[in-house]
C-alpha positions as CSV (number, residue, x, y, z in Angstrom):
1,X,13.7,23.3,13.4
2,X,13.5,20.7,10.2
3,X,10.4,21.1,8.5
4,X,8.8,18.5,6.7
5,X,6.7,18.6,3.5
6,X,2.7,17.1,3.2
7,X,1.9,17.1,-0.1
8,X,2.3,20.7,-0.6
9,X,1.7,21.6,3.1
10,X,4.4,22.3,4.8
11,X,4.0,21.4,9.0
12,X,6.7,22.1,11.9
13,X,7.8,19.0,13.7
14,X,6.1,20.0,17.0
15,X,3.0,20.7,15.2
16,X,2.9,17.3,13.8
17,X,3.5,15.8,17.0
18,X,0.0,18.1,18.4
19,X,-1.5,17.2,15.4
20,X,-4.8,15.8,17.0
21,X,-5.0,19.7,18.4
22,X,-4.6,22.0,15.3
23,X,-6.7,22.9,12.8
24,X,-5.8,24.0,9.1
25,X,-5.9,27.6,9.3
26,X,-3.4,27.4,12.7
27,X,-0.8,25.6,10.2
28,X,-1.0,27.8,7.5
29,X,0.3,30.8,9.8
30,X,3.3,28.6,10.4
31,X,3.8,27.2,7.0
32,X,6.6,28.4,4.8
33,X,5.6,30.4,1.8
34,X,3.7,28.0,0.0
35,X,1.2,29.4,-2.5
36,X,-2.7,28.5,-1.8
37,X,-2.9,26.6,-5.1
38,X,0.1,24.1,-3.4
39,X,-2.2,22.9,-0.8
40,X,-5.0,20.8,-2.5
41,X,-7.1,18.9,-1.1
42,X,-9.6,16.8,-2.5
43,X,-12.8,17.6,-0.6
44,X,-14.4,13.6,-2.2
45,X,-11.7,12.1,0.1
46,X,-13.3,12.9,2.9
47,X,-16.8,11.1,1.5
48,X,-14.6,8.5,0.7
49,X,-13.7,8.2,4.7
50,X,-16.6,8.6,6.1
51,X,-18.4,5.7,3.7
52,X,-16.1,3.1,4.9
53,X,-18.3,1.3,7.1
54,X,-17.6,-0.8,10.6
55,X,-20.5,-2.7,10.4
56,X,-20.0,-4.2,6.6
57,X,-16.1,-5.4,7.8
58,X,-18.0,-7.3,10.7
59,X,-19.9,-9.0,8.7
60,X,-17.1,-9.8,6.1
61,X,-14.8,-10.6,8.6
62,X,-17.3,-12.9,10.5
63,X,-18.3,-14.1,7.2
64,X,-14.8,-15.8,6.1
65,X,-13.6,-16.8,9.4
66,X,-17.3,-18.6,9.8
67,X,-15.7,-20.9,6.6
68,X,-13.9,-22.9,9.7
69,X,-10.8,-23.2,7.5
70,X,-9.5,-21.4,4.6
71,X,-6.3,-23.5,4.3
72,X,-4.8,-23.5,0.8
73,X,-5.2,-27.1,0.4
74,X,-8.2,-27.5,2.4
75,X,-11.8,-28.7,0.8
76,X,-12.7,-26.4,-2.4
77,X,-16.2,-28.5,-3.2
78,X,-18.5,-27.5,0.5
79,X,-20.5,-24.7,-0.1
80,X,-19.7,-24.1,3.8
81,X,-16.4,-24.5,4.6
82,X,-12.8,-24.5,2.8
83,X,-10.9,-22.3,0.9
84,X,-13.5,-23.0,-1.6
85,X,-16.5,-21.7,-0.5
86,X,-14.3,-18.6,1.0
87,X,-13.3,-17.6,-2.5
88,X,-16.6,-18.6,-4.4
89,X,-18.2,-15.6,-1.8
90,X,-15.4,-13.1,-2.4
91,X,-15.9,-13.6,-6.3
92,X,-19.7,-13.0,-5.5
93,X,-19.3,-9.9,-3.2
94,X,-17.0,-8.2,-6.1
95,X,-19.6,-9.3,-8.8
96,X,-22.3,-8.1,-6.5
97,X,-20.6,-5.0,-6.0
98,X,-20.1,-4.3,-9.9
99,X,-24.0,-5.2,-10.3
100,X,-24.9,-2.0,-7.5
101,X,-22.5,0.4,-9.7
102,X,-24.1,-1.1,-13.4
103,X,-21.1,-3.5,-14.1
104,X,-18.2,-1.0,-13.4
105,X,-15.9,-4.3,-12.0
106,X,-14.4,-6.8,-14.5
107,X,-14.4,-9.8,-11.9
108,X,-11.9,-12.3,-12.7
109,X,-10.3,-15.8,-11.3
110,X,-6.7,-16.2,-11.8
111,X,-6.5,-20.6,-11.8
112,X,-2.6,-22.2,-11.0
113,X,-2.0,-25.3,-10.6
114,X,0.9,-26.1,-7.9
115,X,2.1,-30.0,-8.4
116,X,3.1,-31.3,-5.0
117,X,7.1,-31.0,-3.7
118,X,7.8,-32.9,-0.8
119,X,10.1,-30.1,0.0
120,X,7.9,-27.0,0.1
121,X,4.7,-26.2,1.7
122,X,2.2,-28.0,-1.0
123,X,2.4,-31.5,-0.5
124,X,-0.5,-32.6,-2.8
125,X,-1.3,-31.1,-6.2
126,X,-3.4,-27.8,-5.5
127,X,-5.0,-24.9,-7.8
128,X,-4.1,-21.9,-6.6
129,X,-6.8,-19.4,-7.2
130,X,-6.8,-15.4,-6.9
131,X,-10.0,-13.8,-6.7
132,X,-9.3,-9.8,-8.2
133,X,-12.1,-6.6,-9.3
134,X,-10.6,-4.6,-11.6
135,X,-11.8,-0.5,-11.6
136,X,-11.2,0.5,-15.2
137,X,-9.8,3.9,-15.6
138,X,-11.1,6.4,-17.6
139,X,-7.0,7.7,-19.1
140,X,-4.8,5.4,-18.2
141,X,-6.1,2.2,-18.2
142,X,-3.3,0.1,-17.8
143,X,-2.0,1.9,-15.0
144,X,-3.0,0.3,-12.1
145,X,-2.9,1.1,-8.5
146,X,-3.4,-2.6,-6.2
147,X,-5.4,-3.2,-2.6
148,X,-4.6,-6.8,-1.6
149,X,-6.0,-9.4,1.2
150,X,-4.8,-12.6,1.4
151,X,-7.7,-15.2,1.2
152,X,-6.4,-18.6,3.4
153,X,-5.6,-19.2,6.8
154,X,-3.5,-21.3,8.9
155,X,-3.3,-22.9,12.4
156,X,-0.1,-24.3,14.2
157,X,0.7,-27.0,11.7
158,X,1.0,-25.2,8.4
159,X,0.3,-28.3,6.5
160,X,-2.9,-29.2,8.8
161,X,-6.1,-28.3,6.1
162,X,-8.6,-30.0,8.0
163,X,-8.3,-28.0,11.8
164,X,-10.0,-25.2,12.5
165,X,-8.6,-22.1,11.4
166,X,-10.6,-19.1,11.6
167,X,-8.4,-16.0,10.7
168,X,-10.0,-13.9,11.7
169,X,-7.2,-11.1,11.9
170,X,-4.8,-13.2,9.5
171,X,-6.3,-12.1,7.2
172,X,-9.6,-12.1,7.0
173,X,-9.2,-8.5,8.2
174,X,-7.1,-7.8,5.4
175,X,-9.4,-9.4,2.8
176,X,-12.5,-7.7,4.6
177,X,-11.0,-4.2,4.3
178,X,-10.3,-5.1,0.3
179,X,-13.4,-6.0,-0.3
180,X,-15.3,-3.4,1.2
181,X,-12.6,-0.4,-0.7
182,X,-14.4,-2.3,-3.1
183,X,-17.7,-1.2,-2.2
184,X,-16.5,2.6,-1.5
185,X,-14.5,3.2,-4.5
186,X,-16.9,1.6,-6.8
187,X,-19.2,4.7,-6.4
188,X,-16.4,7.1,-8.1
189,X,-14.7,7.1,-11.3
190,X,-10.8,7.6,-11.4
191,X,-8.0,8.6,-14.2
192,X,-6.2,5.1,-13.7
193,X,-7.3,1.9,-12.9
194,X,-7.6,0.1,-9.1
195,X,-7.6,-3.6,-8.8
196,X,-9.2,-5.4,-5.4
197,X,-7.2,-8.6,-5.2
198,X,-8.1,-11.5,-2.8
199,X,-4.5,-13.6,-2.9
200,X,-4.6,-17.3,-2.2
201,X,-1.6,-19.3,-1.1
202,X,0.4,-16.6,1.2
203,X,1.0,-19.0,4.1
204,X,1.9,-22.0,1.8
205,X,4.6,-19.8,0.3
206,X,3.5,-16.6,-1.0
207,X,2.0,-18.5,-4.4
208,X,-1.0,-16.0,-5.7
209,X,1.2,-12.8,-5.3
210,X,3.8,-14.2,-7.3
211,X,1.5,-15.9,-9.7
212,X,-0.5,-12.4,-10.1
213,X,3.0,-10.5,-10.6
214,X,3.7,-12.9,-13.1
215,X,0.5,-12.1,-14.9
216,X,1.1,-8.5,-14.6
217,X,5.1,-8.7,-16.3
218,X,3.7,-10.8,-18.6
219,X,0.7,-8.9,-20.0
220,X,2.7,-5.4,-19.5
221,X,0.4,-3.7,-16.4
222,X,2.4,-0.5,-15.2
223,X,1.7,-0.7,-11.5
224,X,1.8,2.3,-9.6
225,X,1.8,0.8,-6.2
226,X,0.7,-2.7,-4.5
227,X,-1.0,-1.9,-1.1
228,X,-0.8,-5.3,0.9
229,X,-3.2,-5.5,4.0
230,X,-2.6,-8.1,5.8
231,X,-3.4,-8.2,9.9
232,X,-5.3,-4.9,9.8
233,X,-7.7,-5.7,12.7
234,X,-5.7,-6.1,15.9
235,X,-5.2,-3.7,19.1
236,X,-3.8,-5.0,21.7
237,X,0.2,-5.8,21.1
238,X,1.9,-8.5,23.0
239,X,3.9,-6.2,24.5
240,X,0.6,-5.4,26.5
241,X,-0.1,-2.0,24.4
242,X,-2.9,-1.5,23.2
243,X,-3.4,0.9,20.4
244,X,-5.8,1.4,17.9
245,X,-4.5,4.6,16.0
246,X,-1.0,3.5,14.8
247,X,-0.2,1.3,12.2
248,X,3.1,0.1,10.4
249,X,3.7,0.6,6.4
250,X,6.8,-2.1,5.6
251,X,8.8,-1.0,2.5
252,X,11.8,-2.4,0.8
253,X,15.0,0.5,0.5
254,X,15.4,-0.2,-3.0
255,X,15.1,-3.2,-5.5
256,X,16.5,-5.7,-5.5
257,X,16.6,-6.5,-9.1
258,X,19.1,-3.5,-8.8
259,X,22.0,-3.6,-11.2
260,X,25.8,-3.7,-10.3
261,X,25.7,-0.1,-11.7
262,X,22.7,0.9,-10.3
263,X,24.3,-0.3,-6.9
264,X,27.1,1.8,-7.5
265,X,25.2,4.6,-7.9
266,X,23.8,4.3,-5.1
267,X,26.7,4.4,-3.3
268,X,28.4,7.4,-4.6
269,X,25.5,9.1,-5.4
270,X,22.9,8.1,-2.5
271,X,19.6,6.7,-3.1
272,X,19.8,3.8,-0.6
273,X,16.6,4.5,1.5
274,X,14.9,6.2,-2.0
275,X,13.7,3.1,-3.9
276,X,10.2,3.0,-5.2
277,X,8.5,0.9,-2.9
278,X,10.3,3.5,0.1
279,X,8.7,6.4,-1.9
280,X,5.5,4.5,-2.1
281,X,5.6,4.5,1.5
282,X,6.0,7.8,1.9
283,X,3.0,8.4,-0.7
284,X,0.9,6.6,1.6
285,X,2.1,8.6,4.8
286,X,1.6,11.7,3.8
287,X,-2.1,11.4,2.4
288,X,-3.0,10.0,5.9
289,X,-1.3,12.6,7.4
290,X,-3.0,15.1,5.1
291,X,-6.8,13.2,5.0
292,X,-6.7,11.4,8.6
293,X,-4.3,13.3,11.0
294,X,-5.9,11.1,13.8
295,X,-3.8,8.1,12.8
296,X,-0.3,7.1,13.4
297,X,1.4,5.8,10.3
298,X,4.7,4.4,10.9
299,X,7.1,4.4,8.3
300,X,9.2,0.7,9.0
301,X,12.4,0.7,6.7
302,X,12.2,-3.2,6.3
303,X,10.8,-5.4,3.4
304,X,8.4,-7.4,6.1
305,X,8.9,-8.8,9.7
306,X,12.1,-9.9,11.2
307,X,12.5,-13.1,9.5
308,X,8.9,-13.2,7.8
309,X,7.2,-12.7,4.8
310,X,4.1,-11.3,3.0
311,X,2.2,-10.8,-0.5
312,X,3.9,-7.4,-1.4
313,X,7.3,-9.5,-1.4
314,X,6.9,-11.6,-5.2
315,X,5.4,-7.9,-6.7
316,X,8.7,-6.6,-5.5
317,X,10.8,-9.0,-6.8
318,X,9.5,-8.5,-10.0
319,X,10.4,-5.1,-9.5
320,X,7.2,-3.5,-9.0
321,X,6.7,-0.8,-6.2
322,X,4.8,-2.6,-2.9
323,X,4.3,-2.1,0.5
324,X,2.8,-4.0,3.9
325,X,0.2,-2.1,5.6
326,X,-0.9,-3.5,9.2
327,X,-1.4,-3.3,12.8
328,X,1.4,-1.6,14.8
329,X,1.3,-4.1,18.0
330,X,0.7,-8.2,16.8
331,X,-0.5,-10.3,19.4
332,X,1.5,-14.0,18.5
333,X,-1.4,-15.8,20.6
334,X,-3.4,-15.0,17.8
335,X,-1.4,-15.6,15.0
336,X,-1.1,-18.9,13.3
337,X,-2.2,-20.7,16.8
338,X,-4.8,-23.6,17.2
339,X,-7.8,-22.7,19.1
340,X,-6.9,-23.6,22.5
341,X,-6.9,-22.7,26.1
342,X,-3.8,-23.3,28.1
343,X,-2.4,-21.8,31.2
344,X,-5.1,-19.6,31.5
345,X,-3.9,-18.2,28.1
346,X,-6.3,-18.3,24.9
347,X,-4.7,-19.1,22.0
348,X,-6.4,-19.1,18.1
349,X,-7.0,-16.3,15.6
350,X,-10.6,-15.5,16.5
351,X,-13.2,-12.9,16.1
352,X,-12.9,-11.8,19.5
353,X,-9.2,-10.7,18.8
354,X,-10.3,-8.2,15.9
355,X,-12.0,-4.7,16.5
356,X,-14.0,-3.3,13.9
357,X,-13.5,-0.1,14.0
358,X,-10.0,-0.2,14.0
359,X,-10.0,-2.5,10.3
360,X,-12.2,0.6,9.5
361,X,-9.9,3.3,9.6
362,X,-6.8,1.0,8.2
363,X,-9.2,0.2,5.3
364,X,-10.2,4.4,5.3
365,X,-6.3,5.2,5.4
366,X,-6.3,2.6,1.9
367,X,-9.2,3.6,0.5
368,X,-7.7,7.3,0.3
369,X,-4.2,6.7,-0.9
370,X,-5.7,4.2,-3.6
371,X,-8.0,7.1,-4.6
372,X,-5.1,10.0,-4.5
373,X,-3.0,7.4,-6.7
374,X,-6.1,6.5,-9.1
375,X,-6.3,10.5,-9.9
376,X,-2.8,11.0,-10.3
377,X,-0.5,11.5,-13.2
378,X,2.2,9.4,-14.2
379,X,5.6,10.6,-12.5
380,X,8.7,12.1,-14.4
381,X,10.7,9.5,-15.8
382,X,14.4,9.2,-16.5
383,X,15.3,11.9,-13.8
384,X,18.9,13.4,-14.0
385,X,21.0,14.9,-11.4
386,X,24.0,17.3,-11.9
387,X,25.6,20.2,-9.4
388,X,29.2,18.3,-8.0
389,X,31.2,20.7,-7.1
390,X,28.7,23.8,-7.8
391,X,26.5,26.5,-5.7
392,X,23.1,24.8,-7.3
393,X,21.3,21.8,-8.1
394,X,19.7,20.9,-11.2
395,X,16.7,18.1,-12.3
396,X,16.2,17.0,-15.6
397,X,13.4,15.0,-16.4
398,X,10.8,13.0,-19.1
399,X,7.4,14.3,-19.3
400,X,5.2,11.5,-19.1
401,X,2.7,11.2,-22.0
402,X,-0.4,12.4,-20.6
403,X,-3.1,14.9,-20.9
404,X,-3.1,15.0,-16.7
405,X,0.1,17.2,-16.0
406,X,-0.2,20.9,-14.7
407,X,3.2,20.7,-13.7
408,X,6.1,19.4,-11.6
409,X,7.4,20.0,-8.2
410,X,11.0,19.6,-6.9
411,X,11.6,18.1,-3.4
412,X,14.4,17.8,-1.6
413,X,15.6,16.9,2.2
414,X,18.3,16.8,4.6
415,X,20.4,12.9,3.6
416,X,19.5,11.6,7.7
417,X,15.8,12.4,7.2
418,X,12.9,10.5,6.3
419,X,10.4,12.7,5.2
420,X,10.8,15.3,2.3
421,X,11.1,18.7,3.7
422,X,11.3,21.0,1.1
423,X,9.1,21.5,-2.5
424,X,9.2,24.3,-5.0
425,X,6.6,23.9,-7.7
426,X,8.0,25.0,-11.4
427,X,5.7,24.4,-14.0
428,X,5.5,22.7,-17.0
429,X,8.9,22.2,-17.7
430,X,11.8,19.3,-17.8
431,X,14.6,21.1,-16.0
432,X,15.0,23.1,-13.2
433,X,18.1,24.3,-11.3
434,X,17.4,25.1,-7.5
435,X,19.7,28.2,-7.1
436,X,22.4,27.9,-4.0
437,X,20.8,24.4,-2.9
438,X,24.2,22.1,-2.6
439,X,23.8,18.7,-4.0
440,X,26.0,17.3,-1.3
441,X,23.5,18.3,1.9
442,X,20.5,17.3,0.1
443,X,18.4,14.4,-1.4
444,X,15.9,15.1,-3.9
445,X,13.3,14.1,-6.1
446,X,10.8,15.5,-8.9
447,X,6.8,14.7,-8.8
448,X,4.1,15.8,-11.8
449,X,1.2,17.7,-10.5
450,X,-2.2,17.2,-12.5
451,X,-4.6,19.2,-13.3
452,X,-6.6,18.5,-10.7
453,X,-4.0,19.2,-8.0
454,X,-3.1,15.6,-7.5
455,X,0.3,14.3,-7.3
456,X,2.4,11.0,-8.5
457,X,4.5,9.0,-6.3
458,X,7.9,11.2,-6.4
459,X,10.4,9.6,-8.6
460,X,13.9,9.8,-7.4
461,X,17.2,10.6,-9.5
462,X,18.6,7.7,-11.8
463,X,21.0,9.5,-13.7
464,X,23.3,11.9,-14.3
465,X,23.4,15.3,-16.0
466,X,26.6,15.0,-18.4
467,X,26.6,18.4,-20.6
């Protein structure tokens, strides 16, 4: 059977789908020979879990969808209702936050002003404003991993700011769940930085995610990862299943700021389903898997939707690494609906569409990877690939510059799958050949392992080996 790798734990197929059932020592007498120092696990993640709380996302979540509206051009001056008073509260939750944890957030505003087209979604001149908690990091502090919630709302009419509009699931869900990773993650300190971003303007046309990517190309932020939550509180599908352990994590195959060349290399060389928003994905899978085996992460090889859109989408146009976390099942009743009753049907994104505890663990399965990716190390960079026509593979990387790195491990897996299934740990070193491993059968990529056991986001081969 095809095995497939969890962060240095290595789990049978069948196993994973009785995974509910097993315990730890059960897979370790199945495991292939992994060392005990390849399996680490952070005990704090756990904590981290277990603090996320139900009762603080009701509140949240009843909270903004309580602002009647949060249209992007709806009223900003109300201390009640508009997109206004919605992100006047988010900026005083974050700076609330920092004040229980002695001022460890930098709470910012990011201000842009849209001037009215008659051909796009803003049809009168409109600030757009982003609402972001920045977790410093104590090594890398420009290294930021992101958790985003969109902050506005919509009804039928995208252009109506005046309706009712409660989102509740879209997205005050999302925006709930950042907020209160917010409050978790505020209690620990990490290598590299997190920022908590509440995104305006994602129905109008994706503006604060493409304003904030701006700002991060601009003032040179290496971004490990964008996590966008965005519908993070809904059950019941409507294809009538209801479900509240599986959700969907969206990534793009590759950039697509790719180069001609780059193209080409992916096509004689592979790499189409390896891009860094794909491995991101993957990154996120497996420390769910690993922390929360009572969830159902599905890996969708899409950018977004059929057709649709979301915040992730302008980070990975500027070619920045981003993924869509959400529900598995979306209910369209609820989505982008005026409150109404017809047919017997109730239409409207209300709060009696969301469950709580649900938009718990999405925000716990967050929480952790933000956390796993906050304590890595940076991953190899300029990795090389050479075996063609030869028994072995070899890897040649760059070692990052940090103080973090214990070492590096190798993975690699069978072309059709989409999960690495194979790791060999090596060391501190920048090359490694993987002895009677064909290049042709295989994909592969190299991680760094810190210190402390935790591991970057693998980096997959760019180059070739020429001597």
């Amino acid at each position: 059977m095809t095995n497939v790798i969890h962060l240095g734990l290595i789990y049978n197929h069948t196993f994973i789908a009785m995974k509910r059932l097993l315990l730890l020592p059960i897979l370790l007498l199945f495991s292939h020979n992994i060392e005990a120092q390849d399996l680490t696990i952070d005990p704090k993640m756990y904590d981290i879990i277990d603090s996320v709380s139900a009762d603080r996302l009701e509140s949240d979540i009843r909270t903004l969808a309580g602002f009647g509206t949060r249209h992007t051009m709806s009223d900003t001056t109300s201390s009640t209702r508009g997109i206004g008073a919605a992100r006047r509260w988010i900026k005083r939750e974050f700076e609330d936050i920092s004040q229980q944890c002695g001022g460890c957030l930098e709470v910012h505003e990011q201000r842009t002003l849209v001037e009215a087209d008659p051909d796009s979604r803003i049809d009168e001149d409109t600030w757009i404003v982003n609402v972001y908690a920045v977790l410093r990091g104590n090594t890398h502090p420009n290294r930021y991993a992101i958790m985003s919630g969109d902050i506005d709302s919509r009804a039928s009419d995208v252009m109506n700011d005046t309706i009712d509009a409660p989102g509740a699931n879209d997205n005050a869900s999302g925006m709930a769940g950042t907020i209160e990773a917010a409050r978790v993650l505020s209690n620990y300190e990490f290598e590299n930085s997190i920022i908590f971003a509440g995104l305006s303007g994602e129905e109008q046309g994706l503006y604060g995610g493409r304003f904030m990517a701006n700002k991060a190309k601009e003032e040179g932020w290496e971004i490990i990862g964008v996590l966008n939550n965005d519908m993070i509180g809904n059950i019941r599908g409507i294809d009538g299943v209801i479900d509240n352990h599986t959700f969907r994590i969206f990534s793009e195959p590759y950039s697509s700021n790719a180069s001609e060349r780059e193209l080409q290399m992916k096509r004689y060389y592979g790499g189409e389903n390896d891009g860094i928003s794909r491995q991101l994905a993957r990154y996120i899978y497996e420390t769910t898997e690993l922390y929360m085996p009572q969830m159902n992460p599905m890996l969708i090889y899409r950018l977004d939707r059929f057709g649709r859109g979301g915040h992730h989408r302008p980070f990975n146009n500027a070619g920045f690494a981003g993924v869509r976390i959400m529900e598995a099942h979306e209910n369209y009743n609820r989505q982008h609906q005026d409150v109404r009753t017809e047919n017997g049907i109730d239409y409207g994104d209300v709060i009696e569409g969301v469950n709580f505890d649900y938009a718990r663990k999405l925000t716990a399965v967050n929480a952790v990877a933000l956390a796993s990716l906050a304590e890595a190390p940076p991953k190899p960079q300029n990795v090389e690939i050479g075996g063609a026509v030869q028994p072995s593979t070899t890897l040649r990387w760059e070692k990052p510059d940090s103080d973090l790195i214990k070492g590096y491990k190798i993975y690699w897996r069978r072309t059709t799958a989409p999960l690495w299934q194979n790791v060999r740990y090596v060391d501190d070193v920048s090359e490694f050949t993987l002895e009677n491993i064909v290049i042709d059968n295989y994909l592969f990529g190299v991680s760094a392992v810190g210190k402390d056991g935790h591991e970057s986001v693998v980096a997959y081969p760019s180059g070739l080996i020429r001597d």
